[in-house]
Each structure stands twice: as C-alpha cells, then as structure tokens.
DODRENKE-713139 format. One line per field, with one value per residue: residue number from 1; residue in three letters; chain; x, y, z of N, C-alpha, C, O in turn. Coordinates in nm, 2 decimals, decimal comma. Example, Ala and Ser with C-alpha at 12.3 -4.5 7.8 and 13.67 -1.06 7.14 Angstrom:
<pts>
nr: (1 2)
rest: (ALA SER)
kette: (A A)
neast: (1,32 1,28)
nnorth: (-0,57 -0,22)
nup: (0,78 0,71)
caeast: (1,23 1,37)
canorth: (-0,45 -0,11)
caup: (0,78 0,71)
ceast: (1,32 1,29)
cnorth: (-0,33 0,00)
cup: (0,78 0,79)
oeast: (1,42 1,34)
onorth: (-0,33 0,11)
oup: (0,85 0,80)
</pts>
This chain:
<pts>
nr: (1 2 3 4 5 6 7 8 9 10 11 12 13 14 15 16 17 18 19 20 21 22 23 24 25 26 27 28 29 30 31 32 33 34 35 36 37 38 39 40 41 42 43 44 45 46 47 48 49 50 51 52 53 54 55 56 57 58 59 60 61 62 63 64 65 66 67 68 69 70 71 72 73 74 75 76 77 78 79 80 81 82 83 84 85 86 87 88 89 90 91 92 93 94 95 96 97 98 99 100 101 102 103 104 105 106 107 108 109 110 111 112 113 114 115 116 117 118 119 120 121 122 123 124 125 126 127 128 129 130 131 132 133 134 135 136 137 138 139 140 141 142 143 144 145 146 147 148 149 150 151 152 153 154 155 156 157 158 159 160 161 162 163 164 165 166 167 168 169 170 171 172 173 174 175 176 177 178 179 180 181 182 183 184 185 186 187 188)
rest: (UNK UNK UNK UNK UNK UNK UNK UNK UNK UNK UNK UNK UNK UNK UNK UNK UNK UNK UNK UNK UNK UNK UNK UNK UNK UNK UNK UNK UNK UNK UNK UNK UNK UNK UNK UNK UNK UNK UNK UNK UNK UNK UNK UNK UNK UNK UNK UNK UNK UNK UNK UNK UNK UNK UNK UNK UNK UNK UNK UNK UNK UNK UNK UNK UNK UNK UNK UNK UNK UNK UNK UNK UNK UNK UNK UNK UNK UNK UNK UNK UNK UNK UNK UNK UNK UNK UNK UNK UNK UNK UNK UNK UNK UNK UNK UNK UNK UNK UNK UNK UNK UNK UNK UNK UNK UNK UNK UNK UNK UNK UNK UNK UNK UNK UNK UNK UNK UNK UNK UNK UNK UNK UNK UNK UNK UNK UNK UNK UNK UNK UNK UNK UNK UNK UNK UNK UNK UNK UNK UNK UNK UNK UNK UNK UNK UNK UNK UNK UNK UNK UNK UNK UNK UNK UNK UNK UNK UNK UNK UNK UNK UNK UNK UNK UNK UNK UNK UNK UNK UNK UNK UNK UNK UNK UNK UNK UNK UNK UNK UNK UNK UNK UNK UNK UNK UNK UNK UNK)
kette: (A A A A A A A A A A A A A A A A A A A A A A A A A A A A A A A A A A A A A A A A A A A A A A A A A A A A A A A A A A A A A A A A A A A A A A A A A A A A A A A A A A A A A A A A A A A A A A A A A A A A A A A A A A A A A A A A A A A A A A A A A A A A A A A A A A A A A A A A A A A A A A A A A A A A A A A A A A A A A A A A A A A A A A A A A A A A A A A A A A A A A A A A A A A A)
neast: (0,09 0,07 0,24 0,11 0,09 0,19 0,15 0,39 0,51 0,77 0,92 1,18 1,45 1,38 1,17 0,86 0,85 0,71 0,64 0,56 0,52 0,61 0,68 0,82 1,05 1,12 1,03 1,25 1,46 1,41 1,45 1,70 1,78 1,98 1,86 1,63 1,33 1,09 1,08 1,16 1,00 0,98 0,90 0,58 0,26 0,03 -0,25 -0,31 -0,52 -0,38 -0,09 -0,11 -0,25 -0,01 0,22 0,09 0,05 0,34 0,47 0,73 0,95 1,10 0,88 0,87 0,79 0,79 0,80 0,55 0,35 0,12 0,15 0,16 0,30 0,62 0,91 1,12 1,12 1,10 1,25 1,13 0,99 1,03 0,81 0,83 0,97 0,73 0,79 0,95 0,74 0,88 0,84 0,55 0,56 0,51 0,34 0,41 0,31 0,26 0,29 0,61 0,68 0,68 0,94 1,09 1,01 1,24 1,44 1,53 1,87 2,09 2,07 2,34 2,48 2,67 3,00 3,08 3,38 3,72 3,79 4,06 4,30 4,46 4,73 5,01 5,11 5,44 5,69 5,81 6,13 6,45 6,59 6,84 7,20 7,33 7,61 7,83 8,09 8,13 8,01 8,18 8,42 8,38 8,31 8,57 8,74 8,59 8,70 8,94 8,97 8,87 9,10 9,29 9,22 9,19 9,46 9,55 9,42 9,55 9,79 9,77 9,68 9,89 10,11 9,89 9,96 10,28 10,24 10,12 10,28 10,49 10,35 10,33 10,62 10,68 10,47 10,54 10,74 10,61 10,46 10,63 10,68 10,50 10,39 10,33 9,97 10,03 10,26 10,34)
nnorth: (-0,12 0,23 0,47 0,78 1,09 1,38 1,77 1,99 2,34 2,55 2,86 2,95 3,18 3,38 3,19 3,01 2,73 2,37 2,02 1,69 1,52 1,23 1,25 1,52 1,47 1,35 1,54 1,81 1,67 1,62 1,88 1,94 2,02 2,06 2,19 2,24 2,36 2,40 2,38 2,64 2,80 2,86 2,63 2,49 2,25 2,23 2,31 2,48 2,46 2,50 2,43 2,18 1,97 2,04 1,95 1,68 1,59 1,53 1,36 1,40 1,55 1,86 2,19 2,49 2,84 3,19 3,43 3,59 3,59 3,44 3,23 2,90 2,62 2,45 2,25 2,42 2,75 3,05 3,37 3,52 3,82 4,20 4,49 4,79 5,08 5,36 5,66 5,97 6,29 6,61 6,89 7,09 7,38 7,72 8,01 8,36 8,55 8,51 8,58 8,53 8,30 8,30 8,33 8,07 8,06 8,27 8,19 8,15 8,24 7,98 7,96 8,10 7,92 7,99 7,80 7,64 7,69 7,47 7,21 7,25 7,01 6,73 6,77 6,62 6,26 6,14 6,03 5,68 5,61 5,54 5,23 5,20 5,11 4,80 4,71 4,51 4,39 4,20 3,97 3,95 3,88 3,67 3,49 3,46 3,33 3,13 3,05 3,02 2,84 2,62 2,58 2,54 2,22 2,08 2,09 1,94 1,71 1,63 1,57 1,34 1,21 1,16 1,02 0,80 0,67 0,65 0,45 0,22 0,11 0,07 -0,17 -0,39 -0,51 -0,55 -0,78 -1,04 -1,06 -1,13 -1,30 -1,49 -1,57 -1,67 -1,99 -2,23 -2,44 -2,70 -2,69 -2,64)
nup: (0,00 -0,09 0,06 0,31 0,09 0,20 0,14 0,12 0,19 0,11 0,15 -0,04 -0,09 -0,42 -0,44 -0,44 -0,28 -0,32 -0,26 -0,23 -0,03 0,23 0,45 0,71 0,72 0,48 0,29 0,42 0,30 0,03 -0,02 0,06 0,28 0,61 0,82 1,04 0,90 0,93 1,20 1,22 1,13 0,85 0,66 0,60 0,63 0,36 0,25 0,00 -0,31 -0,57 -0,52 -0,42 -0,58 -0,83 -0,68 -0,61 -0,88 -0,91 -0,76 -0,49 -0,59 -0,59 -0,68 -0,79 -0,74 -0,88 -0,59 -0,53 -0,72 -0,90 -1,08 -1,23 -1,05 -1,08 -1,24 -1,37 -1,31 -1,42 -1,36 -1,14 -1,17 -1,17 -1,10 -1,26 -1,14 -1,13 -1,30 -1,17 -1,15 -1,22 -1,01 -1,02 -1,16 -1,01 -1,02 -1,14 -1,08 -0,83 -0,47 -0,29 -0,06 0,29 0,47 0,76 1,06 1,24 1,51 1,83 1,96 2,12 2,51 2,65 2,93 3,27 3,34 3,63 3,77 3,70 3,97 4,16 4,13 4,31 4,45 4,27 4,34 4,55 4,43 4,45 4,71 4,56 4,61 4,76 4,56 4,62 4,77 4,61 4,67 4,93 4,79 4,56 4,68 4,78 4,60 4,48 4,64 4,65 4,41 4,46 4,65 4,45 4,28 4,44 4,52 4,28 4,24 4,46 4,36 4,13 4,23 4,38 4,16 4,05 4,25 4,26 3,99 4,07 4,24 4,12 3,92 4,07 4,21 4,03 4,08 4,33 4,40 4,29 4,44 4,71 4,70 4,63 4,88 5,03 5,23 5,06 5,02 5,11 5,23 5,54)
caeast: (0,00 0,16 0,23 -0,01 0,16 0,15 0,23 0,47 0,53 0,83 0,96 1,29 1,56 1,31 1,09 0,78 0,84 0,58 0,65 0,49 0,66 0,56 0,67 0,84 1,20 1,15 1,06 1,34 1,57 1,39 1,51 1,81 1,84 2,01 1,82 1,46 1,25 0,94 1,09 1,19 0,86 1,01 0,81 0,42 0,15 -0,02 -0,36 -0,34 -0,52 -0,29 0,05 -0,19 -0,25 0,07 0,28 0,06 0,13 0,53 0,60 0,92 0,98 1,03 0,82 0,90 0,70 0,82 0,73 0,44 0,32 -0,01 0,20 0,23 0,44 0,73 1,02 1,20 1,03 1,16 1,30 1,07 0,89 1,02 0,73 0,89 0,91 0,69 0,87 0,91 0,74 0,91 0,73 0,44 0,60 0,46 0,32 0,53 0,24 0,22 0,38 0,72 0,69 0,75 1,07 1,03 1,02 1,35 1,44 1,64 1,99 2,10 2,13 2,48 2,53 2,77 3,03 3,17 3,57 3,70 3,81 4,17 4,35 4,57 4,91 5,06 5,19 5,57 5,72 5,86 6,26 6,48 6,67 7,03 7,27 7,40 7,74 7,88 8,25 8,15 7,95 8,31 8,56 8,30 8,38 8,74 8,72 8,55 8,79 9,10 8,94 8,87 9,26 9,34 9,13 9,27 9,64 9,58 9,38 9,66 9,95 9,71 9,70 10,09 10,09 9,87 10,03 10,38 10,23 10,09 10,39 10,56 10,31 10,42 10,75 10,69 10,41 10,62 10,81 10,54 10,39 10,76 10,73 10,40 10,35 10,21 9,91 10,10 10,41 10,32)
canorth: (0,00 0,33 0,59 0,88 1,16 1,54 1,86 2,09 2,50 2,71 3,02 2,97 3,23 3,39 3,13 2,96 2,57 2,28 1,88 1,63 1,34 1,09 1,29 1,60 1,46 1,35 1,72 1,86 1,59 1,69 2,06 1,95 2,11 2,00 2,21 2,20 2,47 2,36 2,47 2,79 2,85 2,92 2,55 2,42 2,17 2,33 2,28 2,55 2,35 2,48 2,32 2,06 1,94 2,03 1,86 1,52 1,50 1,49 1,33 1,40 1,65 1,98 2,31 2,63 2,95 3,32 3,46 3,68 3,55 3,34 3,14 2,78 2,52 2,42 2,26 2,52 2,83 3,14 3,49 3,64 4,01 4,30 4,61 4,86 5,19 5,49 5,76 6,10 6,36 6,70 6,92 7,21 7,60 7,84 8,16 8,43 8,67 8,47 8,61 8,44 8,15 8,35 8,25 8,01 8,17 8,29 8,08 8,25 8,18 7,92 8,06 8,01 7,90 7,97 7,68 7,63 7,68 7,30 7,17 7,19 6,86 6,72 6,71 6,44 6,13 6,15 5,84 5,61 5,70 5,46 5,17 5,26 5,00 4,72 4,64 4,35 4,38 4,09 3,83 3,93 3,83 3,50 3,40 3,48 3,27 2,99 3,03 2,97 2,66 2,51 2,54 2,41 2,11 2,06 2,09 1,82 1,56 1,64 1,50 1,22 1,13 1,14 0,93 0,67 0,66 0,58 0,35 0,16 0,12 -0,04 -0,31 -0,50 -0,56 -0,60 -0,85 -1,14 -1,11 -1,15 -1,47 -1,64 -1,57 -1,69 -2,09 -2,31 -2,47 -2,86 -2,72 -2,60)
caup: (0,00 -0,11 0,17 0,25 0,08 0,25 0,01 0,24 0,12 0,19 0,09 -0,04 -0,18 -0,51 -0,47 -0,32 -0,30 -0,32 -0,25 -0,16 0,09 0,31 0,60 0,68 0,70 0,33 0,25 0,41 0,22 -0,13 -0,03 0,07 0,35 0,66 0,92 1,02 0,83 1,01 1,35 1,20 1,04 0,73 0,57 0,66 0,54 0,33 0,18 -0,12 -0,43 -0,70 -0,49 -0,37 -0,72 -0,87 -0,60 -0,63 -0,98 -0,96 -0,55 -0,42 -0,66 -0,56 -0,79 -0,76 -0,84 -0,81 -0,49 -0,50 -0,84 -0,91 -1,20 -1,18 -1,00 -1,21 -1,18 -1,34 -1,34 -1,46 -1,29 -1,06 -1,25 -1,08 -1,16 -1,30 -1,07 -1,15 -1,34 -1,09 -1,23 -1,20 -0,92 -1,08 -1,16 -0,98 -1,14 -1,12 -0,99 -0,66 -0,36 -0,26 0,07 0,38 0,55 0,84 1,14 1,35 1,63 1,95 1,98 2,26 2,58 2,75 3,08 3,31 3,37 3,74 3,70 3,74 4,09 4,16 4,10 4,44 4,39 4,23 4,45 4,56 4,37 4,57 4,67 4,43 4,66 4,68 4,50 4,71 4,70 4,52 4,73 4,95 4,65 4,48 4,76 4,82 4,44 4,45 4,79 4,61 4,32 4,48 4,68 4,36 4,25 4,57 4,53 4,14 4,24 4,55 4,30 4,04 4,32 4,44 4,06 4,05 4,37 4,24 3,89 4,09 4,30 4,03 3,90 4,16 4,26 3,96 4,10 4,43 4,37 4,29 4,60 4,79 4,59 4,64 5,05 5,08 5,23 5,00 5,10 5,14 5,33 5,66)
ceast: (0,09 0,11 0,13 0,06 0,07 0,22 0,33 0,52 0,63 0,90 1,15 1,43 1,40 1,22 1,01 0,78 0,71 0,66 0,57 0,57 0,60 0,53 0,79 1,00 1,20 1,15 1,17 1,47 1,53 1,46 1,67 1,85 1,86 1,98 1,64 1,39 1,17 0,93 1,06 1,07 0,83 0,90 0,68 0,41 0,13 -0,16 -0,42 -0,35 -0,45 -0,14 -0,01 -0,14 -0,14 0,17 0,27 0,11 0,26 0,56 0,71 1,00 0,95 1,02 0,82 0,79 0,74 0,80 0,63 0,38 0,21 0,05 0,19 0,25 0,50 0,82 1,15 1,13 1,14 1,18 1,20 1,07 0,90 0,88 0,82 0,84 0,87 0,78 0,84 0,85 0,82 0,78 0,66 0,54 0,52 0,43 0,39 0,45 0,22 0,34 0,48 0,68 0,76 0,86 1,02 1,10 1,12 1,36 1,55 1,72 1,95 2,09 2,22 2,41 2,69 2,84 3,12 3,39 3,57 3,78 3,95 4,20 4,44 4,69 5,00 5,16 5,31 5,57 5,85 6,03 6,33 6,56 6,78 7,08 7,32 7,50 7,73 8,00 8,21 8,09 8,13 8,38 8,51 8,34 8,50 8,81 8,71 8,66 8,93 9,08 8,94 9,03 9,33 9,30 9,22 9,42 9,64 9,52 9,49 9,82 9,86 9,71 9,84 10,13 10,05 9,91 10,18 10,36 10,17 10,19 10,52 10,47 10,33 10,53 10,72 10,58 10,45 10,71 10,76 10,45 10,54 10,77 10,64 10,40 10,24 10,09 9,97 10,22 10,41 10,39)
cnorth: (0,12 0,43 0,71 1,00 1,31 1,65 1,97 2,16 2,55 2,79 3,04 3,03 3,30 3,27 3,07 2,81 2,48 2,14 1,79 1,52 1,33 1,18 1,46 1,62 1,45 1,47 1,79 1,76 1,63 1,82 2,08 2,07 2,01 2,10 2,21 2,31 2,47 2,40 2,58 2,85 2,87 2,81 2,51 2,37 2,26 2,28 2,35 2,46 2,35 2,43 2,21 1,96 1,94 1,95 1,73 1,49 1,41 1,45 1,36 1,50 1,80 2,08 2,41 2,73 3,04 3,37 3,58 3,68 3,44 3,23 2,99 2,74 2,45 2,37 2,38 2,65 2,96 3,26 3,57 3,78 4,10 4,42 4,69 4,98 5,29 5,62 5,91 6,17 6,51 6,80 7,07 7,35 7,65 7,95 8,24 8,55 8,63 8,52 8,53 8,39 8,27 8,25 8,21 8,10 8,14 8,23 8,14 8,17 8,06 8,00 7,99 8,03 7,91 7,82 7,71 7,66 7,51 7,31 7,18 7,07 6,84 6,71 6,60 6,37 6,16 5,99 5,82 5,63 5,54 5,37 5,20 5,09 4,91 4,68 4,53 4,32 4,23 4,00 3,87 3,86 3,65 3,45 3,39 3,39 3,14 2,97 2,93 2,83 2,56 2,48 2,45 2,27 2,06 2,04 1,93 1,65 1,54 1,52 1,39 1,13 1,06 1,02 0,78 0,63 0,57 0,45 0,19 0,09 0,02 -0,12 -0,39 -0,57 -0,59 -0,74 -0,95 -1,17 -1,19 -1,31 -1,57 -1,63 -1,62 -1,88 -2,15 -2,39 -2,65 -2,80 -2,68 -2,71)
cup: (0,00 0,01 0,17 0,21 0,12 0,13 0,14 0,13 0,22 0,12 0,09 -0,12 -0,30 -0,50 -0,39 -0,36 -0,25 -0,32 -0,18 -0,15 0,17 0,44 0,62 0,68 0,56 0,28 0,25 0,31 0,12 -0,13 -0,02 0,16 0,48 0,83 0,90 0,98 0,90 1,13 1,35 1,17 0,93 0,61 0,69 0,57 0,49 0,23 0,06 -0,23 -0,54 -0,65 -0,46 -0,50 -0,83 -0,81 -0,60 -0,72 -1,00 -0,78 -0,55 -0,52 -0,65 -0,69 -0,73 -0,85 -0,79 -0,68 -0,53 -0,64 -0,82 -1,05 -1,15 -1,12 -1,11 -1,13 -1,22 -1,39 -1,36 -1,35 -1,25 -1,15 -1,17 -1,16 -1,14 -1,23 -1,15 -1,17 -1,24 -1,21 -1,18 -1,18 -1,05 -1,02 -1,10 -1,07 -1,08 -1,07 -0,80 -0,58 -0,30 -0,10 0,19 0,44 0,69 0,97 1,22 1,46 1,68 1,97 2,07 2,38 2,68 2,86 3,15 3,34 3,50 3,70 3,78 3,88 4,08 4,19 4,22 4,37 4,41 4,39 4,43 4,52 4,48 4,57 4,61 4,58 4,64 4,64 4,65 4,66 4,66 4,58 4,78 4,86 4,57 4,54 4,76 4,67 4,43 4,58 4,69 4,50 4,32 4,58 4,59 4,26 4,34 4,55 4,37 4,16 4,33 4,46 4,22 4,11 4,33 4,30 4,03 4,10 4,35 4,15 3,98 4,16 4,22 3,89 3,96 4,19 4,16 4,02 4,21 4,41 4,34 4,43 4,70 4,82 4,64 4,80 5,12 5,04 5,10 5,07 5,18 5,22 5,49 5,74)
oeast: (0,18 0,00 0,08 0,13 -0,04 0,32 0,28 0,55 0,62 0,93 1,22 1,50 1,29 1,20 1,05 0,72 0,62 0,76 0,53 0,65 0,51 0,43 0,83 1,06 1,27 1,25 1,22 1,57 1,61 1,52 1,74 1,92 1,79 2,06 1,56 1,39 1,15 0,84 0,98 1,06 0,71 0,83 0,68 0,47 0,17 -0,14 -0,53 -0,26 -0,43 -0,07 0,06 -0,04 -0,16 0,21 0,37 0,20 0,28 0,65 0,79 1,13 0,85 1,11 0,78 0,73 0,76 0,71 0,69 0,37 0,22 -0,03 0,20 0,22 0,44 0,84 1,25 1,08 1,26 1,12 1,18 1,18 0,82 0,87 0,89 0,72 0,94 0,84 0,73 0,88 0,81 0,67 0,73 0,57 0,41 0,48 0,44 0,52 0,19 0,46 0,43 0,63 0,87 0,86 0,94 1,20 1,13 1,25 1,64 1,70 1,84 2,12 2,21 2,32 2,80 2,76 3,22 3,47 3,50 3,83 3,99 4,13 4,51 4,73 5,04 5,23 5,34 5,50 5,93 6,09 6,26 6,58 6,84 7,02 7,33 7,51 7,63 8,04 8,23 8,17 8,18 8,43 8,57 8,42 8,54 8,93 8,80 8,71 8,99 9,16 8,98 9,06 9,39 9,39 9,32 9,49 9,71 9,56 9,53 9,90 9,92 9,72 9,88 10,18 10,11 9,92 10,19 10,43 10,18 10,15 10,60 10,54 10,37 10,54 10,73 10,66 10,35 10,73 10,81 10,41 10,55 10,87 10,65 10,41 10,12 10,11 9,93 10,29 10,51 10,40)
onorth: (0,13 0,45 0,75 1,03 1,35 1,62 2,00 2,12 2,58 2,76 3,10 2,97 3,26 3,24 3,04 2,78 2,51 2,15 1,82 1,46 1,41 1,20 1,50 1,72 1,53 1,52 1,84 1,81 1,71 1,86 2,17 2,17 1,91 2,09 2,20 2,39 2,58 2,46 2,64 2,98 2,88 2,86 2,50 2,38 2,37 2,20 2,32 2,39 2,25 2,39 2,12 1,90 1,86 1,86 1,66 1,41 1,30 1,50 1,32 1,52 1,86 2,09 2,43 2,72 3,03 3,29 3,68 3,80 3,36 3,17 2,96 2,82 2,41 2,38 2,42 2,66 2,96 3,24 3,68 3,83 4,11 4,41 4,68 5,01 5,33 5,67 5,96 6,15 6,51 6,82 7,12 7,39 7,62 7,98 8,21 8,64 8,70 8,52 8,42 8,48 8,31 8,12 8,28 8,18 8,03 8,22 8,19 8,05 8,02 8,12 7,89 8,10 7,86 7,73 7,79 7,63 7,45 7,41 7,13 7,01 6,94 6,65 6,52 6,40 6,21 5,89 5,88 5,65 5,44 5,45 5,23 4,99 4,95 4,62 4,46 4,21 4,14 3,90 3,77 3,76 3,55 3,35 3,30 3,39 3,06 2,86 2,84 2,74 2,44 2,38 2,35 2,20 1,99 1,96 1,84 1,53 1,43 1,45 1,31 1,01 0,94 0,92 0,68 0,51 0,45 0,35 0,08 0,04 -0,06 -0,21 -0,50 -0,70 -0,71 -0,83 -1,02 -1,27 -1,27 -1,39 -1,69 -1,69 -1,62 -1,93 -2,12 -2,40 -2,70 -2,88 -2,70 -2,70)
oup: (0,08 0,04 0,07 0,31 0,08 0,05 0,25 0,02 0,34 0,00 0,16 -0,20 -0,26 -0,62 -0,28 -0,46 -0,17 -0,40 -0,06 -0,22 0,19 0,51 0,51 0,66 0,50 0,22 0,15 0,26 0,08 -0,23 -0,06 0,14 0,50 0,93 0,81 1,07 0,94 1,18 1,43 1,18 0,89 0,52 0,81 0,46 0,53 0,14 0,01 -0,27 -0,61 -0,73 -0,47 -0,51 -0,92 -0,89 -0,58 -0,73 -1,05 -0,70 -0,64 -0,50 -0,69 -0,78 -0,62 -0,96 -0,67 -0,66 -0,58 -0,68 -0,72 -1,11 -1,03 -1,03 -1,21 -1,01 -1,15 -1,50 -1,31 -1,24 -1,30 -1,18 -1,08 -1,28 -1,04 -1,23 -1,24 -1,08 -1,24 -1,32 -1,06 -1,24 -1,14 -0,91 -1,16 -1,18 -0,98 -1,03 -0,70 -0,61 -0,26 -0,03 0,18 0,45 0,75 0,97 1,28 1,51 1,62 1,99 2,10 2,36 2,75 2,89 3,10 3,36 3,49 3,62 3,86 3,91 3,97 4,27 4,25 4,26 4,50 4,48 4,32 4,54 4,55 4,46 4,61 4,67 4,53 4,67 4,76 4,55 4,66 4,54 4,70 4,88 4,52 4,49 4,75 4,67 4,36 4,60 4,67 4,51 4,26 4,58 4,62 4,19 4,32 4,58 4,38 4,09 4,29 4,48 4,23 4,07 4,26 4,30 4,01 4,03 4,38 4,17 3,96 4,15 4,26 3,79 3,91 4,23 4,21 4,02 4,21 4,43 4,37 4,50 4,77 4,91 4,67 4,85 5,25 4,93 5,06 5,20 5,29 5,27 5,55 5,86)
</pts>
C-alpha cells in the first residue's frame, strides 16, 4: 500500500516551494536542507489546491513559483517580474504673480550658561625614593674565595694522581716477591 503523501510549502531564496513526501523529514531531504524549516517557520502543510495538485502529480519533486506570483508550479520556473518603478514627475512651476513662501520663522539663539571653574586637582603622588645599589664587594671576595678553593682542590687531585700513577707502578715488581714468601698450601 503506497504511503499517505502530504504537500509541504516554503519560501525559499526567489521562490515559493511545493512537494509532496511521506513525511516532513522526506521534504526537508527533497530541499536539501540540513536544518529544520518547520521549526523555524520558514516551511508548513499546506492545503493550497494549485500546490496541492501540482505537487501530487510529480511526488518528491520539488516546484517552484516566483514569490508573490499566481504562476504555476514548475520545476523550473523562470525569474521572478520585478514592476517597473513609476517615473518621478518634476514638481508644478509656480506663477510668477504669486507672492514668494515666507521665511520660516527665526528661532532665538541658545542661551549660554555659566560653567563652574573646574576643581583643583591634588598634587601628584611623591614616587617612591629609588633603593640605593648594594654592594657586590663581598659576592666578589665570596667568588674569589671559592675560586682559589677550587685550584686548591685541582692541584691536591693532580698530586694524588701522580701518587697513584707511581704506585701503580711499583706493585708489579713488588708482587712477585710476595707470591715467592708466601707458604704453600701442602708445606706447613
């Protein structure tokens, strides 16, 4: 059994649309549109008999008609009929016996007002007085302090290198002596 088909109208860009669909999602999908018209107000049912009847013929097919035009539904319908504006006419001459338009009538100056004189202003904030410099003498001697600790410390690894260098040196040689003085485990 084929669906009950509704005609839905809206007013879109130059033109007044007509379709008829199942339901009012199919509408907006014929319009291709991807928000709801029906919310907005912008489409309704509509029961007018010339989209009625035009719309049944062609389902799912949307017809367009000018806006504000009794033409048709189409699917392609032609360019909206602007009426052409009314030509001005240039305003009626006067006769030249008529007395000239009195001038509109004089209007009295403003009238000033006095203005208060302005408030004297306080006198400005004293800025704050500048920090004096702080020495740097002692942060100097403290570096020059640490300085010469770390020479010290460099010269005494430097000899302890020396040191172990010679000593390393001689345990070769002595190391045999020591091997030929030492009990075997069978002679005790």
């Amino acid at each position: 059994m084929p669906r009950h088909l509704k005609v839905f109208r809206a007013h879109l860009g130059f033109y007044d649309t007509a379709v008829a669909a199942p339901s009012q999602a199919a509408a907006l999908k014929a319009w291709g549109s991807r928000q709801n018209l029906f919310r907005e107000g912008v489409a309704s049912e509509t029961k007018d008999p010339q989209a009625v009847t035009a719309a049944l013929a062609k389902p799912g097919v949307v017809l367009r008609r000018p806006v504000g035009s009794n033409a048709p539904f189409s699917e392609n319908p032609g360019l909206p009929q602007i009426p052409k504006a009314p030509k001005k006419t240039p305003p009626a001459k006067t006769q030249a016996n008529s007395p000239p338009p009195e001038p509109p009538p004089r209007r009295e100056p403003p009238r000033l007002r006095l203005v208060p004189p302005p408030k004297p202003q306080p006198p400005p904030k004293p800025q704050p007085a500048q920090r004096p410099r702080v020495s740097r003498g002692p942060v100097e001697a403290a570096e020059k302090a640490l300085a010469a600790l770390k020479d010290e410390e460099q010269r005494a690894r430097a000899a302890l290198e020396e040191r172990k260098a010679a000593l390393d040196e001689e345990a070769p040689s002595r190391a045999p002596s020591y091997c030929s003085r030492r009990p075997r485990s069978g002679e005790r």
